[in-house]
N, C-alpha and C positions, 0 to 999 in steps of 0.2 A: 882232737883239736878242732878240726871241723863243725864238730857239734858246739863244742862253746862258741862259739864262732857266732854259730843261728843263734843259740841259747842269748847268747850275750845283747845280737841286735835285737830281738824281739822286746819293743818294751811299748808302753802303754798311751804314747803320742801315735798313734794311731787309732787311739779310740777316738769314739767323734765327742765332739765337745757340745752338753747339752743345749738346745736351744731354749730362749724364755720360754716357749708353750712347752718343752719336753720338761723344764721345770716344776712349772704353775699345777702341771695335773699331777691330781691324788687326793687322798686323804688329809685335811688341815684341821688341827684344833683353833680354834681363838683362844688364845690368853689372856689378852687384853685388849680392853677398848678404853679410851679416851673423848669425851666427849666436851665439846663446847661449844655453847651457846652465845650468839649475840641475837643483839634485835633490835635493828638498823647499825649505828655505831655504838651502843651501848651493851655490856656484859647483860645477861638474863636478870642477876641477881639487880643492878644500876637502874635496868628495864622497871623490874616489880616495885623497886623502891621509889621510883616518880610515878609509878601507880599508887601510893601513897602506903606500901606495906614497911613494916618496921624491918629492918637490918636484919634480926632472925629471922623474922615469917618468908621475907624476901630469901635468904640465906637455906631455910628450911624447904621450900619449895623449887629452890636452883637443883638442890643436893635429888630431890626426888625426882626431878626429869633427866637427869646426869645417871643418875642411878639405874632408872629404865633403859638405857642405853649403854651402860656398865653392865649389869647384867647377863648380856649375849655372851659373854669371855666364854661362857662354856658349850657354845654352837661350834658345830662340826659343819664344814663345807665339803662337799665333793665335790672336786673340778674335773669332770670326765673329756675324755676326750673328743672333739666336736664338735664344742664349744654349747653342753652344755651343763648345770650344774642344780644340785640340790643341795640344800641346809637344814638340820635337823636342829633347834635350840633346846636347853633344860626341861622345859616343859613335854618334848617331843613333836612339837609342831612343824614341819616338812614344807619348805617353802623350793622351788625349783624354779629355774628358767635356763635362760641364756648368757654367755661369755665370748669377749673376744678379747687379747691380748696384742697389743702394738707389736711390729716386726721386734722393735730395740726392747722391749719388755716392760718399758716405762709406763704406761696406762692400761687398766684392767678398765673394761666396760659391761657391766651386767644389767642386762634385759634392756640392749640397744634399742630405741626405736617404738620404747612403749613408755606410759606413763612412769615406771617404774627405774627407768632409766638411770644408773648411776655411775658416774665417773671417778673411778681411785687412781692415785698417783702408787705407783710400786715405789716404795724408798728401796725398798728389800728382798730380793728374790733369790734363792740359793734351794738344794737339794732340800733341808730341812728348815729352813725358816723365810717367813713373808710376812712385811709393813707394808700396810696401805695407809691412804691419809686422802679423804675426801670431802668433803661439805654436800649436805643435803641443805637446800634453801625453799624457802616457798613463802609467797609476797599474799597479803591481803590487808585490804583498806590500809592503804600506803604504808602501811608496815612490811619489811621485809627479815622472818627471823632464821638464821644459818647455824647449824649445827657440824663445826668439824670435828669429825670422827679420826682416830686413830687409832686405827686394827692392827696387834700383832700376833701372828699365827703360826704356826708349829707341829710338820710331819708329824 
């Protein structure tokens, strides 16, 4: 009787409950990326077209830099413990750096404090699945064109 007893209290609220970083590290595929352009307050395709490109060419040319950026779905990230990490894309190309993750798990920052510098917002973070959702922007002769990404990734 005794023994069911133990048996019985023993249960699994005593395990610790992971933290964002005990999450974040491992193994991730990309699935998906989602990309879009503007440039300034205009869509890419709206952009090329007061450049005076016709509706397809403009259309034809959005889909090809969407597509460069669609493409990564099949990059593998390693998030090592650390804080830091490497990415291997289709081609085999190996890019690495650095990671940090907010205490609440809300903001991933990779390669802090260098040109390369990028801010994701986590929508998603679980044992086996992660959305980020970030913009890369970069301004010349008074133009500014931003690209939001949305990365979905999977142990």
């Amino acid at each position: 009787m005794v023994l069911l007893l133990l048996l019985g209290s023993c249960s699994k609220d005593n395990d610790p409950i992971p933290t964002p970083n005990d999450l974040i590290v491992g193994t991730w595929m990309v699935s998906t990326i989602n990309a879009t352009i503007t440039v300034g307050a205009q869509s890419y395709v709206e952009y090329l077209k007061a450049q005076g490109l016709s509706d397809a060419e403009a259309q034809t040319l959005a889909n090809e830099l969407t597509d460069f950026f669609e493409d990564g779905a099949s990059t593998v990230l390693d998030i090592k413990k650390g804080g830091m990490y490497s990415s291997t894309d289709a081609q085999g190309v190996i890019d690495t750096g650095t990671w940090e993750l907010t205490a609440d798990g809300n903001a991933l920052t990779l390669d802090k404090g260098t040109s390369d510098e990028t801010v994701f917002t986590v929508t998603t973070l679980s044992s086996a699945n992660m959305n980020l959702m970030g913009d890369i922007s970069n301004s010349s002769g008074g133009l500014t064109v931003k690209i939001r990404l949305e990365i979905s990734l999977t142990k």
